[in-house]
C-alpha positions in Angstrom: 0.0 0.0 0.0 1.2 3.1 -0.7 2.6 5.7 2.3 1.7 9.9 2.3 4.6 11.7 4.5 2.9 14.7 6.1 5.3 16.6 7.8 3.5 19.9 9.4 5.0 22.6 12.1 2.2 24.4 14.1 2.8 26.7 16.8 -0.8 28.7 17.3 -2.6 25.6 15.4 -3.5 26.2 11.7 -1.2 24.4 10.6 -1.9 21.5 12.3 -5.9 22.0 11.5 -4.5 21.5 8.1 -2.6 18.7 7.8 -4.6 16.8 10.3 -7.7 17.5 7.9 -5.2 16.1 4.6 -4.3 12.9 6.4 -8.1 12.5 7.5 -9.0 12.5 4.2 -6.0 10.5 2.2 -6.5 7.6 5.0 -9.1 6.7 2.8 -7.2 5.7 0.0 -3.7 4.9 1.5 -1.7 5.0 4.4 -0.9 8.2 6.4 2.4 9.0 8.3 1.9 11.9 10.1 4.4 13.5 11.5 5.5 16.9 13.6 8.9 18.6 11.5 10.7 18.2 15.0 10.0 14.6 14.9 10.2 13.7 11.2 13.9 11.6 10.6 15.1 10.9 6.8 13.8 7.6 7.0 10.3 8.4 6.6 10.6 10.8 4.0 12.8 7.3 2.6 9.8 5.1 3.4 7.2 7.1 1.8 5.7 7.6 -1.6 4.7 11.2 -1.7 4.7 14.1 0.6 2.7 17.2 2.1 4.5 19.8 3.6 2.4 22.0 5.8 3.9 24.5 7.5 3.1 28.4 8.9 4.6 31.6 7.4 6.6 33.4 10.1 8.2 37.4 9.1 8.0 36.3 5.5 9.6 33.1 5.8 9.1 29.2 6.2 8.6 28.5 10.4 12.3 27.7 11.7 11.3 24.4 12.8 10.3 23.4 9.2 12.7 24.7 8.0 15.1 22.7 10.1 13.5 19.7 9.6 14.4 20.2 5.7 18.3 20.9 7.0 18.7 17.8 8.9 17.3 15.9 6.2 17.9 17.3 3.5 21.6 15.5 2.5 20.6 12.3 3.9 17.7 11.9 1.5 19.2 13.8 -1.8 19.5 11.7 -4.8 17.4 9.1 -3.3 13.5 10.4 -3.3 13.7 12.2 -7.2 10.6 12.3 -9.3 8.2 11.6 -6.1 5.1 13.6 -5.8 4.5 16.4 -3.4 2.2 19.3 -2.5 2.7 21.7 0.5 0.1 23.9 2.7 0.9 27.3 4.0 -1.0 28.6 7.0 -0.3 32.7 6.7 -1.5 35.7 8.2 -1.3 37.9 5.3 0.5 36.4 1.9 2.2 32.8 2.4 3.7 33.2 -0.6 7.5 33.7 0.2 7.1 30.3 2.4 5.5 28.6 -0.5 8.8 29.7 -3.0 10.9 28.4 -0.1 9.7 25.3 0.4 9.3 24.7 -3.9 13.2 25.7 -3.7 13.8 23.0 -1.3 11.7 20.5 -3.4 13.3 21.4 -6.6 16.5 20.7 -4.9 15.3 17.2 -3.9 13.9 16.9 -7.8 10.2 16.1 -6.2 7.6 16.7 -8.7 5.0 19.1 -7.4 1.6 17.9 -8.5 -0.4 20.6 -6.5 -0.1 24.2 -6.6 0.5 25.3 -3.0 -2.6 25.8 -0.9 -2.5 29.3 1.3 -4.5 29.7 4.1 -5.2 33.5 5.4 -5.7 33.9 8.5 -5.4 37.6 8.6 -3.8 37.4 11.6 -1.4 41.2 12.0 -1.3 42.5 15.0 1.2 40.6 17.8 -2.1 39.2 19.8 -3.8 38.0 17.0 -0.4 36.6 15.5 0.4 34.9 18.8 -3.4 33.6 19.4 -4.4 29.8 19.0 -6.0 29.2 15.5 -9.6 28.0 14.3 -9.3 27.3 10.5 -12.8 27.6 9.2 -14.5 25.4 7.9 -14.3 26.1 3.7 -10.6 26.2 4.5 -10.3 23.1 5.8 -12.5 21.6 3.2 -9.5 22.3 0.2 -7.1 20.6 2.7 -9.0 17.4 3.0 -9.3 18.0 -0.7 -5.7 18.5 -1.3 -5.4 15.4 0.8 -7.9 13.3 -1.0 -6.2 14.0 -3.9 -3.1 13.5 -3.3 -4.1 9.8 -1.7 -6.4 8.9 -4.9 -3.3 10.1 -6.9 -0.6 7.5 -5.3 -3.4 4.9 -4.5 -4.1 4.8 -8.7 -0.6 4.9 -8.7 -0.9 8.1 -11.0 2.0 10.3 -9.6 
């Protein structure tokens, strides 16, 4: 059966809304691995057959904690995971997109073939309370993650990707 990596940082929760709603909805299909970017080791990006990134946008950037996870694995991985499938989610407060060109970067470095555009959730969060607040994804956002999620399972369940 085939495996879906989701590897998701969350400090206020939105992220991890979103990727708990994409596993949700690719266990249908296949199996789920999901897993925190502090805990996630090379060997399950080895083990699996596609991958969703999900991750917040923090002063323009990818979260530091993602964005370490794709340090320490990075090298141990390269040249061994090219051509499989990936899609990321970006949980923002205003844009999302600089995270999103980071984490494509990082991808295209690892020769994955992204077969989603990346999904950005607003959260309009911009003052420091409402930046620093626990999230509540609502619910039409949450609904294009277990999409994303669906299809990404249906995708390596066919074996399409």
């Amino acid at each position: 059966m085939a495996q879906l990596l989701i590897v998701f940082h969350s400090r206020t929760g939105g992220s991890r809304q979103m990727a708990e709603a994409a596993a949700r909805a690719a266990e249908d299909e296949i199996e789920v691995l999901l897993k925190t970017a502090a805990d996630a080791q090379p060997d399950d990006l080895l083990r699996a057959d596609g991958y969703i990134f999900c991750a917040p946008e923090n002063l323009a950037a990818i979260a530091g904690v993602m964005k370490e996870f794709f340090d320490r694995c990075y090298y141990p991985v390269l040249g061994r995971i090219e051509g499989r499938p990936y899609a990321q989610m970006v949980c923002a407060g205003s844009d999302g997109g600089n995270a999103a060109r980071q984490t494509a970067r990082i991808a295209t470095g690892w020769r994955l073939r992204e077969v989603q555009p990346p999904l950005i959730v607003c959260t309009h969060a911009q003052t420091p309370e409402e930046i620093l607040a626990e999230k509540t994804i609502p619910e039409d956002q949450l609904a294009l993650c277990r999409d994303l999620g669906a299809a990404i399972g249906a995708g390596l369940a066919m074996g399409v990707f």
